[in-house]
C-alpha positions as CSV (number, residue, x, y, z in Angstrom):
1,X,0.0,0.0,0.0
2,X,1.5,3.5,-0.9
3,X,1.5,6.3,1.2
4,X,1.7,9.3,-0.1
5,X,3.7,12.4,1.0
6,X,0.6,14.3,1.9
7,X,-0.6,11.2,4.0
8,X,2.2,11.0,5.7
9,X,1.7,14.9,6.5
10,X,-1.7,14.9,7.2
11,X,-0.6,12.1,10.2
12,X,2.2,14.0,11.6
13,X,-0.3,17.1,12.1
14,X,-2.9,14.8,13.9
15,X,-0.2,13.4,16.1
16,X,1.0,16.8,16.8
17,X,-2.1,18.3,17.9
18,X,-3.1,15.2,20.0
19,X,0.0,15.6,21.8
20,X,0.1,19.2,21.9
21,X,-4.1,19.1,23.2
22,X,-2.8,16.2,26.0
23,X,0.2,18.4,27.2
24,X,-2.6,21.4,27.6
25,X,-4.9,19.7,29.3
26,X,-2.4,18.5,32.0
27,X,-1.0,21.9,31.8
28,X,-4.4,23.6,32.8
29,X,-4.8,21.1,35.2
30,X,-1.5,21.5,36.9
31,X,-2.1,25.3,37.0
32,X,-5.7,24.9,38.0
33,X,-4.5,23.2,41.2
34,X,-1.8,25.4,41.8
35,X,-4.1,27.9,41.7
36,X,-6.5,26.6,44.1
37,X,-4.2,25.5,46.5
38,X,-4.2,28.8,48.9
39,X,-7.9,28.2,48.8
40,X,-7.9,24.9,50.2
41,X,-5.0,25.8,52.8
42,X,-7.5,28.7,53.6
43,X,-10.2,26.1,54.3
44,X,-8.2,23.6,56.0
45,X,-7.1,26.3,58.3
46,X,-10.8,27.5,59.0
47,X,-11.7,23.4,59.6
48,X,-9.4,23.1,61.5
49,X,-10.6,25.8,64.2
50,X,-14.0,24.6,64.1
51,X,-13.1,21.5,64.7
52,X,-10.5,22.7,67.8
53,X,-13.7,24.9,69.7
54,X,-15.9,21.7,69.2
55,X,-12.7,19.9,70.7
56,X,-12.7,22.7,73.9
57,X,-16.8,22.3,74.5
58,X,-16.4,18.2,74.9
59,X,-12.7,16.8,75.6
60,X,-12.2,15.9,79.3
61,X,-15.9,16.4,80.3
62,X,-17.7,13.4,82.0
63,X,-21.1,12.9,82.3
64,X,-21.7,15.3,85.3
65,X,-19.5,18.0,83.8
66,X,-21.6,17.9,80.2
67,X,-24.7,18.5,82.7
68,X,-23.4,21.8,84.5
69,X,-22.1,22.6,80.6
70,X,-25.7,23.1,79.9
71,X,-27.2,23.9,83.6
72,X,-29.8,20.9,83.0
73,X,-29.4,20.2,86.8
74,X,-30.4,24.0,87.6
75,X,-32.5,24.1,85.1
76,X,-34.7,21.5,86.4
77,X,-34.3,22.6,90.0
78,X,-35.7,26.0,89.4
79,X,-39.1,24.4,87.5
80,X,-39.8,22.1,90.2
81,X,-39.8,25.0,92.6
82,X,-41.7,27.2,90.2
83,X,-44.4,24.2,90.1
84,X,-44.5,24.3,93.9
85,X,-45.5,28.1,93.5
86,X,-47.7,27.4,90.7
87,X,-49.6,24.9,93.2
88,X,-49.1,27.4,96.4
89,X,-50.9,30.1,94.4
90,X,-53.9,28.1,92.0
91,X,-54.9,25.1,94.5
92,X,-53.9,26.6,97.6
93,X,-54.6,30.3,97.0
94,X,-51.7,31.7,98.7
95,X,-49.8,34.8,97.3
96,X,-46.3,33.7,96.5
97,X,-43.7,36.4,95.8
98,X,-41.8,35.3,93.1
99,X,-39.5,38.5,92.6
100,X,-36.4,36.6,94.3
101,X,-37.0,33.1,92.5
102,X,-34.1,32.2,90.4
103,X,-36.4,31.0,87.6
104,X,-37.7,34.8,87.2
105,X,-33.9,36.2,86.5
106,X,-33.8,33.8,83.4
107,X,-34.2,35.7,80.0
108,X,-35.8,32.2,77.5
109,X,-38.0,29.6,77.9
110,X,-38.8,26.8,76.3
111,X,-42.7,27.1,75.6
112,X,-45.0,24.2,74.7
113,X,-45.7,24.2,70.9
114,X,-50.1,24.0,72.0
115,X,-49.5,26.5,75.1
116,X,-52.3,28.8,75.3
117,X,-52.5,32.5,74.0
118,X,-52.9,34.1,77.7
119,X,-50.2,33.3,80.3
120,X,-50.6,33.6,84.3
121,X,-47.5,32.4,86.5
122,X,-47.4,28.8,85.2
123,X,-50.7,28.0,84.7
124,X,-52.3,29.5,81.7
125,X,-56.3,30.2,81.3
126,X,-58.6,31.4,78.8
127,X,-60.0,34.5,79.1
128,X,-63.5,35.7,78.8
129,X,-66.1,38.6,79.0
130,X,-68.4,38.7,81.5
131,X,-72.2,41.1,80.4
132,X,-70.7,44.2,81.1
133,X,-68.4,43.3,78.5
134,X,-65.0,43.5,81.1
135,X,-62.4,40.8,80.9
136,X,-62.6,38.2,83.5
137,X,-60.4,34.9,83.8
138,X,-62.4,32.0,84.1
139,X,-61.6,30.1,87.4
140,X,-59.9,26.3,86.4
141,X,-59.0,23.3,89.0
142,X,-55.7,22.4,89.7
143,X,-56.8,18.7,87.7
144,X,-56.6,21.2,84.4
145,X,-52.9,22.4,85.3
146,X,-50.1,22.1,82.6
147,X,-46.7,22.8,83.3
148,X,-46.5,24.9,80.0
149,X,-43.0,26.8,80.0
150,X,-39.8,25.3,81.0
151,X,-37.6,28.3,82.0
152,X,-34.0,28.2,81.0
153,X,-30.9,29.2,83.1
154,X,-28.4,31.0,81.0
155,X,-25.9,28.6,80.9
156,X,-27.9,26.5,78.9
157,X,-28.9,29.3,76.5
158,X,-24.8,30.2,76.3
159,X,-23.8,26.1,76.2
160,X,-26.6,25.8,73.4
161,X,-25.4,28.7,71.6
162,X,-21.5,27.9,71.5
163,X,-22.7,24.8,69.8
164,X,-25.0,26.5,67.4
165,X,-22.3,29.1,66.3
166,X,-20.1,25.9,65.0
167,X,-22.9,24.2,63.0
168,X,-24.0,27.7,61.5
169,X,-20.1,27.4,59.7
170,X,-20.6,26.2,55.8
171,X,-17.0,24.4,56.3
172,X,-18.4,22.3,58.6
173,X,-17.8,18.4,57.9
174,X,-21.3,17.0,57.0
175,X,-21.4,14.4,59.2
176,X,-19.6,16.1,62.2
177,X,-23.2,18.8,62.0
178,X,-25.1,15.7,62.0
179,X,-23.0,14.6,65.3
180,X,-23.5,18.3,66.6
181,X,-27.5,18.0,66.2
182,X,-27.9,14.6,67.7
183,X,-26.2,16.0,70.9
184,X,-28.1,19.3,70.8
185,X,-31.4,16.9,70.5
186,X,-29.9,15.2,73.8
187,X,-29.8,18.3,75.4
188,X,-32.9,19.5,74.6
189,X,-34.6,15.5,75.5
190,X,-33.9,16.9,79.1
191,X,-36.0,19.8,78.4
192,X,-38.8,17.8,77.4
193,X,-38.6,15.9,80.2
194,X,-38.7,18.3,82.8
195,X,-41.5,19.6,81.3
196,X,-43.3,15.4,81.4
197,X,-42.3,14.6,84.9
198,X,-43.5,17.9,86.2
199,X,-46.9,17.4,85.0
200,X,-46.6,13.7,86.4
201,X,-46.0,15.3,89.6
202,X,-48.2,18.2,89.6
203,X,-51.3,15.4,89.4
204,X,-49.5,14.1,93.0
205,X,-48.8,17.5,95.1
206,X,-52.8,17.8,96.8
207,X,-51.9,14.1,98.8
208,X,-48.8,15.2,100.2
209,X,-49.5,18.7,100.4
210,X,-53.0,19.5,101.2
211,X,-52.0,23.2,103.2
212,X,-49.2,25.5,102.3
213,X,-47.6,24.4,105.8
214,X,-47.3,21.4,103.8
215,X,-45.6,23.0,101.1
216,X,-43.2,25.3,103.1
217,X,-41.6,22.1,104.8
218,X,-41.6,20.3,101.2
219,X,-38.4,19.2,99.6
220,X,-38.0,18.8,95.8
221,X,-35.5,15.6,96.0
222,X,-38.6,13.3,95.0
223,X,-39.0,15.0,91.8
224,X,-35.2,15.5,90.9
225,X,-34.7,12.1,91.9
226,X,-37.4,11.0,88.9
227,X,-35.7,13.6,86.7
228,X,-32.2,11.3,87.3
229,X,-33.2,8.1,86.7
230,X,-34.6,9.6,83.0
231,X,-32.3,11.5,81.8
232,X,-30.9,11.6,78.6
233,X,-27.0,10.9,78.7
234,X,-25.1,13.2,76.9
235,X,-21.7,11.5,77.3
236,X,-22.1,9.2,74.5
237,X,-22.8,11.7,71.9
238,X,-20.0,13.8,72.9
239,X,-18.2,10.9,72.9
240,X,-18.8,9.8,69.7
241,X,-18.2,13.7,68.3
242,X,-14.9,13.6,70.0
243,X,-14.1,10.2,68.4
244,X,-15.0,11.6,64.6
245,X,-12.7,14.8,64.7
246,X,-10.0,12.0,65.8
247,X,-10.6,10.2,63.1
248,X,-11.2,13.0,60.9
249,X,-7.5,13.9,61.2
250,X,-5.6,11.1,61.5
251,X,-2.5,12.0,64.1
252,X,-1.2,8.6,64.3
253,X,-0.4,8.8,60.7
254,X,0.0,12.9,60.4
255,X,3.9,12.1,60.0
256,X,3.8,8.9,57.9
């Protein structure tokens, strides 16, 4: 078969451009990651510090010291006594002065998605007119009481919102913001709860209590005690956060 000169010229030009297309392609590609390289250091860097404050809220903490993190204990302290005023002041009709209870220095609640418009103490009512067209609160039993608001101590709005800051971060590892929640749902479990068992023990307080003597002489241990034995752990989750950014980075091989 003959090949002509103009064949043979026509091949070389092919060959040349192929090679010449493959050598700027892996030039771009070279550049492109040159490039981008003070960007990723840039990132790294900014990982890196999220990953070092989520290391400060959680390494060294136990189980007890997660739990004064977020002031659950106070937390729940403070609503049990507010229930006992709550029960001084709508079965027992006793004034209660509130001003110097720690639960009124707190600036956020946590407020029952079905609570009521209208708000008195702890107990909430409906209101309604009476004929002269004046606003009246209807009178309810203690039977109808709902613990409605949980209030919450500031360390648990400033251990919340440490934790919040770090998830807002774009940069964030996916799955170290799904860690983050999970232990943020923990948290807020214990919420819930406080707001269940005081309701379970609102519907016990006229036995034990009948008179506000009764009351003055009480002791909340009974109800922390419940509030113990069901609570959500948080050690676990902070546990298994810790053991992600670990992993995340490696430092056993970091020098390999």
């Amino acid at each position: 078969m003959q090949v002509s000169l103009t064949d043979i010229k026509d091949i070389v030009q092919v060959g040349f451009f192929a090679v010449m297309g493959t050598v700027a392609v892996l030039s771009y590609l070279k550049a492109r990651k040159t490039l981008l390289q003070p960007l990723r250091t840039e990132v790294f860097k900014e990982q890196l510090r999220l990953l070092s404050d989520t290391l400060s809220l959680f390494i060294g903490k136990g189980e007890l010291d997660l739990r004064d993190s977020f002031a659950l204990h106070e937390m729940f302290d403070s609503n049990a006594i507010k229930l006992l005023d709550d029960y001084a002041e709508e079965a027992l009709s006793v004034k209660v002065n509130r001003e110097e209870r720690r639960y009124r220095k707190y600036r956020v609640a946590n407020v029952h998605p079905k609570t009521p418009v209208t708000p008195l103490d702890g107990h909430f009512k409906e209101h309604n007119n009476d004929k002269s067209g004046n606003e009246r609160i209807e009178k309810t039993s203690w039977e109808d009481y709902f613990f409605w608001v949980v209030d919450l101590p500031d360390g648990f709005v400033e251990g919340t919102r440490r934790i919040q800051n770090i998830m807002d971060s774009p940069l964030l590892p996916t799955q170290l913001l799904s860690l983050l929640r999970e232990f943020l749902d923990a948290v807020n479990a214990n919420v819930n709860l406080t707001r269940d068992l005081l309701n379970e023990c609102a519907r016990e307080l006229p036995a034990p209590y009948p008179q506000i003597e009764h009351v003055n002489k009480s002791s909340i241990d009974w109800m922390r005690s419940r509030y113990t034995k069901h609570f959500v752990h948080l050690e676990p989750k902070a546990k298994a956060i810790i053991d992600y950014v670990r992993k995340y980075y490696a430092p056993d091989r970091i020098f390999d």
